[in-house]
C-alpha positions as CSV (number, residue, x, y, z in Angstrom):
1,X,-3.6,-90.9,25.1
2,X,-1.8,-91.8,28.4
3,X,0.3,-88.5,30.4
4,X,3.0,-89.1,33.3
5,X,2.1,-87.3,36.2
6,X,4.5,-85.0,35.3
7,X,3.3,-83.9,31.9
8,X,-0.5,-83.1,33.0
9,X,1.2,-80.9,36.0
10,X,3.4,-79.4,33.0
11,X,0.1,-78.9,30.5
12,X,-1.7,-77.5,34.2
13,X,0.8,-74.7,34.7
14,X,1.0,-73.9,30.8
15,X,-2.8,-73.5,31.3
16,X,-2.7,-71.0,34.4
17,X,0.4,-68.9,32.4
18,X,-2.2,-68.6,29.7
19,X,-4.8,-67.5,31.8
20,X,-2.9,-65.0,33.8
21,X,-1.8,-63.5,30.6
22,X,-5.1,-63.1,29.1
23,X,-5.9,-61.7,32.6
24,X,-3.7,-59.1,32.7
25,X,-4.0,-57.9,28.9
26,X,-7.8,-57.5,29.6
27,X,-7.4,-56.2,32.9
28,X,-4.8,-53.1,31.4
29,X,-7.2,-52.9,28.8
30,X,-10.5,-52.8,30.2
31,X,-9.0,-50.5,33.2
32,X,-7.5,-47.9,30.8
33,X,-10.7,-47.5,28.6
34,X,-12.8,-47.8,31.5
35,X,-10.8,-44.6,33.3
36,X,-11.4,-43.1,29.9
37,X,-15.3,-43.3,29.8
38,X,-15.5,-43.1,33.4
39,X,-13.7,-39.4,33.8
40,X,-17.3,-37.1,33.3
41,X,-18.4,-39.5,36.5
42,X,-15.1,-38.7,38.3
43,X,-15.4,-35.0,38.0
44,X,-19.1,-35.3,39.1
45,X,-17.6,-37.2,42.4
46,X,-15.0,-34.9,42.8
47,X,-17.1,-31.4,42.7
48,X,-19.7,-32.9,44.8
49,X,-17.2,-34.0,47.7
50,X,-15.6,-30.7,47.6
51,X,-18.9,-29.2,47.7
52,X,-19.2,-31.4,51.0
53,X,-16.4,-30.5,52.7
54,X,-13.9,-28.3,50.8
55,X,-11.1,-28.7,53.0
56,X,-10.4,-32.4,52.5
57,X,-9.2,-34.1,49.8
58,X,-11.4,-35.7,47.0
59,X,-9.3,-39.3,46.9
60,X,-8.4,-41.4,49.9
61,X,-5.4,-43.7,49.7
62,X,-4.6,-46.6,52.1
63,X,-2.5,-49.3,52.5
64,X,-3.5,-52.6,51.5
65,X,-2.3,-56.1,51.1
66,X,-1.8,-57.7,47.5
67,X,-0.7,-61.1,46.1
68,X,2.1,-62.8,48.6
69,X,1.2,-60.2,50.7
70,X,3.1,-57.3,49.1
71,X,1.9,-54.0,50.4
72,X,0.2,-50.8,47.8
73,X,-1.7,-48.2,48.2
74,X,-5.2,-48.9,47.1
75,X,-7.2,-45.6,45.6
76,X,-10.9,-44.7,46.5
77,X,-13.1,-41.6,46.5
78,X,-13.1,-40.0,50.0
79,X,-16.0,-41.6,51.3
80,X,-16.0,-40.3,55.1
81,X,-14.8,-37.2,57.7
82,X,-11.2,-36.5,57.2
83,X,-10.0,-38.0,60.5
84,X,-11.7,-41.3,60.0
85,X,-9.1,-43.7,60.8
86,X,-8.6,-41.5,64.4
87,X,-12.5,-41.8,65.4
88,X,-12.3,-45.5,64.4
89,X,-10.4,-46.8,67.5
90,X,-14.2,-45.2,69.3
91,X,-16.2,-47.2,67.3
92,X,-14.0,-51.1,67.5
93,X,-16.8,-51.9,70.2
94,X,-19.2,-51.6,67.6
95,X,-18.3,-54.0,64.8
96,X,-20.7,-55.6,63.0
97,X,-19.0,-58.3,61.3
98,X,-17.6,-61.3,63.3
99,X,-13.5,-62.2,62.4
100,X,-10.8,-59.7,61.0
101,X,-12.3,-57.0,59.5
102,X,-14.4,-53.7,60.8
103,X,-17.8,-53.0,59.1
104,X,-20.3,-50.6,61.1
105,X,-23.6,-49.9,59.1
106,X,-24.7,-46.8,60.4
107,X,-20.9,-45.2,60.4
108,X,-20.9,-42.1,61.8
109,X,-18.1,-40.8,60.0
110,X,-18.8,-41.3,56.5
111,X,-20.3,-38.3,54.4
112,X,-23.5,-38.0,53.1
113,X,-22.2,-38.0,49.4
114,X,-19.7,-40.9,51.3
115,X,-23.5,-43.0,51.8
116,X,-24.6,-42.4,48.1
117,X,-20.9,-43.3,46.6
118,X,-20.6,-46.5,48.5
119,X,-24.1,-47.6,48.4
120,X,-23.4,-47.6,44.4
121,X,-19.8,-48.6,45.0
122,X,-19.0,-45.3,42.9
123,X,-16.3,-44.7,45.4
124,X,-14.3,-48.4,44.6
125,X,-13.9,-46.9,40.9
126,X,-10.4,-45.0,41.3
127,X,-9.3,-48.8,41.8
128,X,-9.2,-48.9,37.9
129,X,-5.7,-47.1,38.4
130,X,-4.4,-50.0,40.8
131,X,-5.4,-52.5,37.9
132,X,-4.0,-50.6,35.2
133,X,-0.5,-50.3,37.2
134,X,-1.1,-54.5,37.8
135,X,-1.6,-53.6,41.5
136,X,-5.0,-55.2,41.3
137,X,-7.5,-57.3,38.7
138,X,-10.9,-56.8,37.8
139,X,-11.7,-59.9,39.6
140,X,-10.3,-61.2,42.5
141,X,-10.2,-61.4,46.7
142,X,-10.5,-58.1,48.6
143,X,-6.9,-56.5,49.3
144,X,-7.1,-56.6,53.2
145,X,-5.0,-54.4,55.6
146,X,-2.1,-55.2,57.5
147,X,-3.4,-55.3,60.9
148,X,-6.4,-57.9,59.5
149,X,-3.8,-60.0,57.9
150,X,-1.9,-60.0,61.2
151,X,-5.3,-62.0,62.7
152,X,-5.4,-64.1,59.7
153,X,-4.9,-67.7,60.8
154,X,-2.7,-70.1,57.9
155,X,-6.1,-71.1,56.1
156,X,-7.1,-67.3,56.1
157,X,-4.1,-66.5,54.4
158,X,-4.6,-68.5,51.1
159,X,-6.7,-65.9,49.8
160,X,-3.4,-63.9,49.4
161,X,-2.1,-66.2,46.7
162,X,-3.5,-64.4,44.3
163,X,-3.6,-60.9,43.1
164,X,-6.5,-58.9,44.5
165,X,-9.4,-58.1,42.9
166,X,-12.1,-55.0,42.4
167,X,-15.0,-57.7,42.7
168,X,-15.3,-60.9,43.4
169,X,-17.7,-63.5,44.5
170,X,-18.4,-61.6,47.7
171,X,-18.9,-58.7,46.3
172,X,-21.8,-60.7,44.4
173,X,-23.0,-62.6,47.1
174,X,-24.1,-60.0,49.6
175,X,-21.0,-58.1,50.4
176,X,-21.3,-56.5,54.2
177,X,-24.2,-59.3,55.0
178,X,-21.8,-61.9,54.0
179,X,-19.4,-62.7,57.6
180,X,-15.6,-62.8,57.5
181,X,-15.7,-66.6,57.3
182,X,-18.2,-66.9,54.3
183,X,-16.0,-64.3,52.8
184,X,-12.7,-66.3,53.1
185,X,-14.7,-69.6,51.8
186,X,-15.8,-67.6,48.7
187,X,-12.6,-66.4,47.9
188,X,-10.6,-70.0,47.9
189,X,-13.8,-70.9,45.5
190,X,-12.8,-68.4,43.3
191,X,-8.9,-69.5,43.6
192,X,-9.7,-72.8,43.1
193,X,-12.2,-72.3,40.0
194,X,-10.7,-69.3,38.1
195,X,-11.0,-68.9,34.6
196,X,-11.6,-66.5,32.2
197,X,-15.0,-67.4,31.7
198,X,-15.7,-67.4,34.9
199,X,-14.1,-64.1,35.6
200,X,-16.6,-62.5,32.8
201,X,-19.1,-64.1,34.5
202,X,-18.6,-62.3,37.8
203,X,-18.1,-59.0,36.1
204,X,-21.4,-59.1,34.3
205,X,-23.1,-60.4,38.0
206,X,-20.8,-57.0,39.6
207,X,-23.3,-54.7,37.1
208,X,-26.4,-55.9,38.3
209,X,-25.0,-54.9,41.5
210,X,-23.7,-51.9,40.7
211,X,-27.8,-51.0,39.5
212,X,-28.9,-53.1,42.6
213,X,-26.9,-52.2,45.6
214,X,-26.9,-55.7,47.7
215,X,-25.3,-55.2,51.1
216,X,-23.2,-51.9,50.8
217,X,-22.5,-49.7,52.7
């Protein structure tokens, strides 16, 4: 059976409304039972970075860059010193990783329960709450922040086509000892390949590293 050009591009966006809708039902409800079973682990968090440092808060929001580069606050457990984002304009010398992004791996400011949570990726798990609001997906690029985006050249900025994601194929693929580059290159794989199989296939992947810390930190 023959198509016009027009009907297969017709059939291809039918396919990719499909797909975002069986996204985003499995992302609310994955994210809503997952916050559910999760909560005894989110106490545990909480108590033990209170225990740390009483005075600072247990949850650290921070504004982040989402599909079409819309702007959210993205959730995480308070991983480092209260004044973080002050002592970070000491440390810009020291970057690690090479294009628009700042990863140290010895960081000074974050916490002792900060290296446990993030080593685990424990403290990415309030996240669930950007998901469930549709802030986020389970699986998708890295929401960046506004002053990286502002370094982003065009090709950089395709990864912000889509909506972000909790994990995606760098979180699989080595994270931190993966460079800014590799990272984007990844990400328009994912854009470019994205299906629902291969979405479940990344979560399952994002387990083994959850057990088997690859690069976090």
């Amino acid at each position: 059976m023959e198509y016009w050009e027009g009907q297969v591009d017709a059939k291809y966006q039918q396919s990719r409304h499909i797909y975002r809708s069986i996204k985003r039902v499995f992302d609310f409800v994955a994210s809503f039972i997952g916050l559910i079973l999760l909560s005894p682990l989110f106490l545990m968090v909480a108590i033990a970075i209170k225990a740390e440092d009483p005075k600072g808060p247990v949850f650290y929001s921070q504004t982040r860059l989402g599909k079409h580069q819309e702007p959210f606050e993205m959730y995480k457990f308070r991983s480092m010193v209260v004044d973080a984002e002050k002592l970070k304009q000491t440390l810009l010398d020291k970057n690690e990783i090479k294009g628009a992004m700042f990863k140290m791996k010895n960081d000074p400011r974050v916490t002792k329960v900060g290296k446990f949570i993030r080593k685990y990726s424990i403290d990415e798990l309030p996240q669930l709450v950007n998901v469930l609001t549709g802030e986020m997906s389970l699986v998708g690029p890295r929401p960046p922040l506004p002053k990286e985006v502002k370094k982003y050249s065009s090709y950089d900025k395709q990864r912000l086509t889509v909506k972000p994601g909790c994990t995606g194929l760098w979180q699989i693929s080595g994270r931190n000892d993966v460079g800014f580059e590799e990272m984007v290159r990844l990400d328009l794989d994912y854009i470019n390949h994205r299906t629902a199989g291969y979405d479940i296939y990344i979560l399952f992947r994002t387990i083994g590293v959850f057990l088997f810390p690859n690069g976090a930190y």
